[in-house]
DSSP file (Angstrom, degrees, kcal/mol; ACC not computed):
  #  RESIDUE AA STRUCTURE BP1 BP2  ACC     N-H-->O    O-->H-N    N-H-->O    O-->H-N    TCO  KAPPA ALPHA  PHI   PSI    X-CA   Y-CA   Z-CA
    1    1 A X              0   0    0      0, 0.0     5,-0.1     0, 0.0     3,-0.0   0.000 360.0 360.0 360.0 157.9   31.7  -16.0   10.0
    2    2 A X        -     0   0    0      3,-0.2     5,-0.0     1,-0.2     0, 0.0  -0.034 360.0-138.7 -69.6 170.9   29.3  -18.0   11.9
    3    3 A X  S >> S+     0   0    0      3,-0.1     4,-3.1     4,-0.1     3,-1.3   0.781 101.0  61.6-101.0 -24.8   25.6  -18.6   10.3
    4    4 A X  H 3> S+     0   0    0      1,-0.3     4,-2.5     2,-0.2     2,-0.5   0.969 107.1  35.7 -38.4 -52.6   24.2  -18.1   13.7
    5    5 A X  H 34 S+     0   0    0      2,-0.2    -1,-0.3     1,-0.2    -3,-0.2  -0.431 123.1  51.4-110.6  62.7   25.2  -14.4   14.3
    6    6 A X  H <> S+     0   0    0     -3,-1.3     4,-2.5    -2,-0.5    -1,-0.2  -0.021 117.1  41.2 -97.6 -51.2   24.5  -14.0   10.0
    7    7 A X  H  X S+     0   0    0     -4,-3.1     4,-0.7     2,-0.2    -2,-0.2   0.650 118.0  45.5 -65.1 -26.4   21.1  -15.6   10.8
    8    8 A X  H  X S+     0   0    0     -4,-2.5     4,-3.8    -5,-0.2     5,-0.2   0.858 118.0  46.9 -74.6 -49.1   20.6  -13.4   14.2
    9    9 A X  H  4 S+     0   0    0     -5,-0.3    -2,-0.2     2,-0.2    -4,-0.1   0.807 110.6  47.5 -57.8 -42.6   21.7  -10.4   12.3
   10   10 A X  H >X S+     0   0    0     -4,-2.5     3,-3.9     2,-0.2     4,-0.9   0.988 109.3  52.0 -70.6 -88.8   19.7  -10.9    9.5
   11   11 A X  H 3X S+     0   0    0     -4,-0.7     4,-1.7     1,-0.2     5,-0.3   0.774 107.6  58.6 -15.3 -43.3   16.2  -11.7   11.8
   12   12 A X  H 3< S+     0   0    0     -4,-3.8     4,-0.3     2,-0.2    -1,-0.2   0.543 105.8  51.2 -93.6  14.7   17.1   -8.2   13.7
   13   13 A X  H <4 S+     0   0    0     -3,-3.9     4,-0.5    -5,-0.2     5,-0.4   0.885 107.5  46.1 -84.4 -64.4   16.9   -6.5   10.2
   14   14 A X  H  X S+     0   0    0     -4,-0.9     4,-0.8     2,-0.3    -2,-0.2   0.644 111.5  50.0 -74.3 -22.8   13.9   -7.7    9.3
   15   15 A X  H  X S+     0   0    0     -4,-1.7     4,-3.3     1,-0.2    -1,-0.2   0.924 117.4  54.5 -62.1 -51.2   12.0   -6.8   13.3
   16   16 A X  H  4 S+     0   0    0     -4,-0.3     4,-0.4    -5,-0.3    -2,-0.3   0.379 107.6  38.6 -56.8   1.1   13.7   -3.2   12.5
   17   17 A X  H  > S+     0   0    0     -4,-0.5     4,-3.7    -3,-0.1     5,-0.3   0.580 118.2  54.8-124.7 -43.8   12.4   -2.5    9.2
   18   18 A X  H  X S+     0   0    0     -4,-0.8     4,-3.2    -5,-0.4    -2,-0.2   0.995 113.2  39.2 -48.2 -65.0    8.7   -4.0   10.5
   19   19 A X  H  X S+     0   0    0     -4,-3.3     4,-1.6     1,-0.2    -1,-0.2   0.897 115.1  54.4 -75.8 -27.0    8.4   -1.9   13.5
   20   20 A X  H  > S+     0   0    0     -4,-0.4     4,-2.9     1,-0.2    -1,-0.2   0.988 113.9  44.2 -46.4 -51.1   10.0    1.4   11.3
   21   21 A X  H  X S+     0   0    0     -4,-3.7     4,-1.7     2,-0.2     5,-0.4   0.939 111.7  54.2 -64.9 -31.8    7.2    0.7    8.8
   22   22 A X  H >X S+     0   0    0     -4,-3.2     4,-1.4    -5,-0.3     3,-1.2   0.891 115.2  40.8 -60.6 -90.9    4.5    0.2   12.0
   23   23 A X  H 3X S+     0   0    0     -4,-1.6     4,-1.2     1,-0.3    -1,-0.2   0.552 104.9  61.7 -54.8 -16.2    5.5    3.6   13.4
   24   24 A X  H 3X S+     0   0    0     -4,-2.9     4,-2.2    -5,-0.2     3,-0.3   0.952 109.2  46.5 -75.4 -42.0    5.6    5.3   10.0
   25   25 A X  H <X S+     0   0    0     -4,-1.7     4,-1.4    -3,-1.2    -2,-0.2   0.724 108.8  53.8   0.5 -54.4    1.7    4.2    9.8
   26   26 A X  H  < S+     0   0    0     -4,-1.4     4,-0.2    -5,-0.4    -1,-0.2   0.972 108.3  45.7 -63.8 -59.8    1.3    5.4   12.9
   27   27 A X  H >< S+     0   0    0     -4,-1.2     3,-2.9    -3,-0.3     4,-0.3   0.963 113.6  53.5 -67.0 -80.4    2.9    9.1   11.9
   28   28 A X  H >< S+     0   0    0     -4,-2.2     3,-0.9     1,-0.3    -1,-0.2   0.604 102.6  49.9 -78.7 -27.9    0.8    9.1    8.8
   29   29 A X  T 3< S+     0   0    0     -4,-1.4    -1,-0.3     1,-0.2    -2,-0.2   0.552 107.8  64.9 -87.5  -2.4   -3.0    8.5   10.4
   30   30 A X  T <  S+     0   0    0     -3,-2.9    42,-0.6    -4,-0.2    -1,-0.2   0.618 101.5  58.9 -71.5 -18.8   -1.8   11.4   12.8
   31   31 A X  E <   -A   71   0A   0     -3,-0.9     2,-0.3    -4,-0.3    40,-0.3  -0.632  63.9-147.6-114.1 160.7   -1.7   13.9   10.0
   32   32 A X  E     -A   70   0A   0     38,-3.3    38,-2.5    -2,-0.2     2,-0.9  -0.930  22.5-123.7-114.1 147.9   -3.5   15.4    7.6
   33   33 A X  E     -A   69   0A   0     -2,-0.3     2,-0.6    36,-0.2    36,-0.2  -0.776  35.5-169.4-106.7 139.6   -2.5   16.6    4.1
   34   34 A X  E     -A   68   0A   0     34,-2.9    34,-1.1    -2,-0.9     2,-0.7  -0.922   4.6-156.9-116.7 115.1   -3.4   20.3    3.9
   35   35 A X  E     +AB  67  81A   0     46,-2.7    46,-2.0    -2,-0.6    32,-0.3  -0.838  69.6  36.6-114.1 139.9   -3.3   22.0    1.0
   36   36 A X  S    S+     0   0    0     30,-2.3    31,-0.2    -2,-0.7    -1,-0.2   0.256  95.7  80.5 126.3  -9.3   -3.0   25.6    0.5
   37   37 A X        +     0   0    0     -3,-0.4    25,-0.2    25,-0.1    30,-0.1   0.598  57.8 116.4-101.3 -17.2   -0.3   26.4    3.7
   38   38 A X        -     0   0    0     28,-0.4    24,-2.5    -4,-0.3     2,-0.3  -0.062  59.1-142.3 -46.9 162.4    2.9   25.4    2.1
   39   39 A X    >   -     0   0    0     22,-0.2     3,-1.6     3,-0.2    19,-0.2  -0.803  44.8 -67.5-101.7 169.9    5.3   28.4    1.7
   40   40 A X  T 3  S+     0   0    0     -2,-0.3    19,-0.1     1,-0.2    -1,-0.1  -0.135 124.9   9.4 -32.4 126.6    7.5   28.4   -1.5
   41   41 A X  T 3  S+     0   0    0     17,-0.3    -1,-0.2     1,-0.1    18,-0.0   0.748 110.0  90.1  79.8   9.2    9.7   25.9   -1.5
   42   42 A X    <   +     0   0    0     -3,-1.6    -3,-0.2    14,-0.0    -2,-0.1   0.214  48.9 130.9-150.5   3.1    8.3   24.0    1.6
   43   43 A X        -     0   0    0     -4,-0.1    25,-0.2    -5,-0.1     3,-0.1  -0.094  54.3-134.7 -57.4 163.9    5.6   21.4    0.2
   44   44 A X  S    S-     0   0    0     23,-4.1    24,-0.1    11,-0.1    -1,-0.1   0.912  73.6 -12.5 -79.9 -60.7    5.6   17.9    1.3
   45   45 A X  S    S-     0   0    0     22,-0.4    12,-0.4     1,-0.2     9,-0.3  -0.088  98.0 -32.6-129.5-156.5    5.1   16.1   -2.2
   46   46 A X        -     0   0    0      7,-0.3     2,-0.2     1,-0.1     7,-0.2  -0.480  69.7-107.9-100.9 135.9    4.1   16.6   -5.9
   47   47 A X    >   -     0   0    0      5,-2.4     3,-2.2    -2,-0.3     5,-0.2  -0.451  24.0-117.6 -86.4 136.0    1.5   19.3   -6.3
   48   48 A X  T 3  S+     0   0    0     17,-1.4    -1,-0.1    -2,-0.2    18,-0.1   0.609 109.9  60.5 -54.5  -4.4   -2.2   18.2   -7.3
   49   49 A X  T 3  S-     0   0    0      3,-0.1    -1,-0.2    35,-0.0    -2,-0.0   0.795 110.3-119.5 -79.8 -25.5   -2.2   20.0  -10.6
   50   50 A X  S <  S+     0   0    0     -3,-2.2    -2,-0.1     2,-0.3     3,-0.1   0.123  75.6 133.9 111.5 -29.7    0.6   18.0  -11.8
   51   51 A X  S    S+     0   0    0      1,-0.1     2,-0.3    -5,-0.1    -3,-0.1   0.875  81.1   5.0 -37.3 -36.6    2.7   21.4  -12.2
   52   52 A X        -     0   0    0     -5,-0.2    -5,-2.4     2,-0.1    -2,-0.3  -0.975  56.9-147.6-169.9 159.3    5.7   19.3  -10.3
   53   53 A X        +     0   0    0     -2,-0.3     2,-0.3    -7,-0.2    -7,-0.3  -0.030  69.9  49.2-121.7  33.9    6.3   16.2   -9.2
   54   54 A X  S >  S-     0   0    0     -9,-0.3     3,-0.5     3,-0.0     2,-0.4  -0.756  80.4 -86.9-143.4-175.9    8.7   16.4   -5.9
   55   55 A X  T 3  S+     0   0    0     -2,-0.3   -10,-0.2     1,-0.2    -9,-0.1  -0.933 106.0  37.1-116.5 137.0    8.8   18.2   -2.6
   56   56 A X  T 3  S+     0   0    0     -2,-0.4    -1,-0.2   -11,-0.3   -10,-0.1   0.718  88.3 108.3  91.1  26.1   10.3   21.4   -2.1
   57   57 A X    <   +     0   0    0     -3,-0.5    -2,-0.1   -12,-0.4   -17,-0.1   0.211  36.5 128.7 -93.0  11.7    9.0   22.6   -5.7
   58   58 A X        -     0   0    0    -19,-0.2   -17,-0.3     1,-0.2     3,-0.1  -0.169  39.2-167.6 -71.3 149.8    6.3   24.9   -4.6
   59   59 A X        +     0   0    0      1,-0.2     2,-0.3   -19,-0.1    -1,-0.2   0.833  65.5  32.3 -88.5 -21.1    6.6   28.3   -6.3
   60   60 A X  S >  S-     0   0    0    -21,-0.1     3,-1.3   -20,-0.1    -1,-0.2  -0.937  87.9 -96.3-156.5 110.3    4.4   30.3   -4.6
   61   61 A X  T 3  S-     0   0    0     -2,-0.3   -22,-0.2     1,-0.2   -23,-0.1  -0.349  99.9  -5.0 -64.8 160.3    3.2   30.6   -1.0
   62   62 A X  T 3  S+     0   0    0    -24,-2.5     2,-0.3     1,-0.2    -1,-0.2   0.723  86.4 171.6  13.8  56.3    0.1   29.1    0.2
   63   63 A X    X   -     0   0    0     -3,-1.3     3,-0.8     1,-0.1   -27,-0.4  -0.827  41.9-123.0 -91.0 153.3   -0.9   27.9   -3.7
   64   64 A X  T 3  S+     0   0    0      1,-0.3    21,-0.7    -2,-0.3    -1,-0.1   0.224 106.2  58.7 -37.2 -23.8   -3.8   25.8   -3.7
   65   65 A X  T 3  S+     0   0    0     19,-0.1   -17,-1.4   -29,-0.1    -1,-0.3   0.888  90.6  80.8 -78.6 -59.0   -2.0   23.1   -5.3
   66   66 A X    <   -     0   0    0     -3,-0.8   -30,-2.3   -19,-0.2   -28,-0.4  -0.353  58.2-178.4-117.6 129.0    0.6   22.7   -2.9
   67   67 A X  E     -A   35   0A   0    -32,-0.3   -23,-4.1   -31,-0.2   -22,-0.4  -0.868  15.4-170.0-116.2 164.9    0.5   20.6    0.7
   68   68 A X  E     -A   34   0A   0    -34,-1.1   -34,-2.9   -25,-0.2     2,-0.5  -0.781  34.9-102.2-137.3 173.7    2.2   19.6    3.7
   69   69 A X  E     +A   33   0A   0     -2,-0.3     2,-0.3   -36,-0.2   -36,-0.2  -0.747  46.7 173.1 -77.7 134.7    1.3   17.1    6.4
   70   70 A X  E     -A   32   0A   0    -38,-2.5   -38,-3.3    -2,-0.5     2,-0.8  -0.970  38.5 -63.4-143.9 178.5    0.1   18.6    9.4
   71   71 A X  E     -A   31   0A   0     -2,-0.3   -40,-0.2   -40,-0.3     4,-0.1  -0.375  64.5 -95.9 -64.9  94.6   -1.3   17.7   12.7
   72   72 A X  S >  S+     0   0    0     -2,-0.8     2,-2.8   -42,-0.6     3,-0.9  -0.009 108.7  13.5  -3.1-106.2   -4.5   16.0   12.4
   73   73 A X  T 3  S+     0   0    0      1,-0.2    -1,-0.2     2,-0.1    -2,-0.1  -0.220 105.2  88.0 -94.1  82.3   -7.3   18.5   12.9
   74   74 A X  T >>  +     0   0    0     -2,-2.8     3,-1.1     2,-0.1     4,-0.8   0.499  56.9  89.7-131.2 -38.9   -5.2   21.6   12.5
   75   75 A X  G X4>S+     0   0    0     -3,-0.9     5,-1.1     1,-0.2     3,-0.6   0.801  89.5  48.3 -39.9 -75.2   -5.3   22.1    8.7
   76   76 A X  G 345S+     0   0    0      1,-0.3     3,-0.3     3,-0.3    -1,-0.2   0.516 112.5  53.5  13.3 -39.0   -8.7   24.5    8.7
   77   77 A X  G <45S+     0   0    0     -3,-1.1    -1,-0.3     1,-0.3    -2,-0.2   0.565 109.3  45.7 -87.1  15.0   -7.0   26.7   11.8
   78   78 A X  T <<5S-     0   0    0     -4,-0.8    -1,-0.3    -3,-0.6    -2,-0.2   0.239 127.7-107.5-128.0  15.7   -4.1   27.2    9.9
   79   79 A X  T   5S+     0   0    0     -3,-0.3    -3,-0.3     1,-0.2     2,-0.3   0.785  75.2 133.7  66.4  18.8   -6.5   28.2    6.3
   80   80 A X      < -     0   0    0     -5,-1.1   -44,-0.2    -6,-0.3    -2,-0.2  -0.706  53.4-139.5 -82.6 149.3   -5.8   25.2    4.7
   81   81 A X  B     -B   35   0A   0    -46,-2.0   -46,-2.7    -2,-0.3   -44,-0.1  -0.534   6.1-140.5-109.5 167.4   -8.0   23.3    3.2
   82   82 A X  S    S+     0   0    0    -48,-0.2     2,-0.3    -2,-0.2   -49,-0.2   0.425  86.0  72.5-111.3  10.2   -8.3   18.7    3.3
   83   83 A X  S    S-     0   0    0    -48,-0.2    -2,-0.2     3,-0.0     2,-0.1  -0.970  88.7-121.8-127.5 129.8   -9.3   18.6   -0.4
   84   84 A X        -     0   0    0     -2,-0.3   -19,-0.1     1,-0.1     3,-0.1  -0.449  48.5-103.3 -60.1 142.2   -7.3   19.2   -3.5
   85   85 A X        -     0   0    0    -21,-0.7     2,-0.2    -2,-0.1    -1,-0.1   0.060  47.9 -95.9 -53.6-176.2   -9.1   22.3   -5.4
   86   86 A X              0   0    0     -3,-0.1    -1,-0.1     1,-0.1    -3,-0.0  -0.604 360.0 360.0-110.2 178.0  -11.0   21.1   -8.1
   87   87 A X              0   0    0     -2,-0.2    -1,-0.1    -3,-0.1    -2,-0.1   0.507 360.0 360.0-102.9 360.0   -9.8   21.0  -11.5
């Protein structure tokens, strides 16, 4: 195979992976992590007690523990709170 179209190929991985990481940035300073709205089953991430350490462990709807992303100032209509409870 040529080294051009390895060396072309290669260069349009590395623009792709930049501008995915730009627009995931992007996504994330759009959201807010809300805790308290998840349903069972339905968090984003690893609950602030520690209780579990993945997404899509929640037990329990809307525990305190438990977050999602949501749409930047939208957490509060929806009874969620922008702070983990306190310990």
């Amino acid at each position: 195979m040529d080294k051009q179209v390895l060396l072309r190929g290669a260069l349009a991985s590395v623009i792709a992976l930049g501008l995915a990481g730009a627009s995931t940035t992007a996504m994330a300073q759009e959201k807010d992590k809300c805790y308290g709205v998840a349903k069972a089953g339905k968090n984003d991430c690893a609950s602030a007690n520690g209780s579990h350490s993945c997404a899509g462990q929640a037990k329990k709807d809307s525990d305190a523990n438990d977050w999602l992303y949501v749409t930047k100032g939208t957490c509060e209509k929806m009874g969620g709170k922008l702070t983990k409870p306190a310990k």
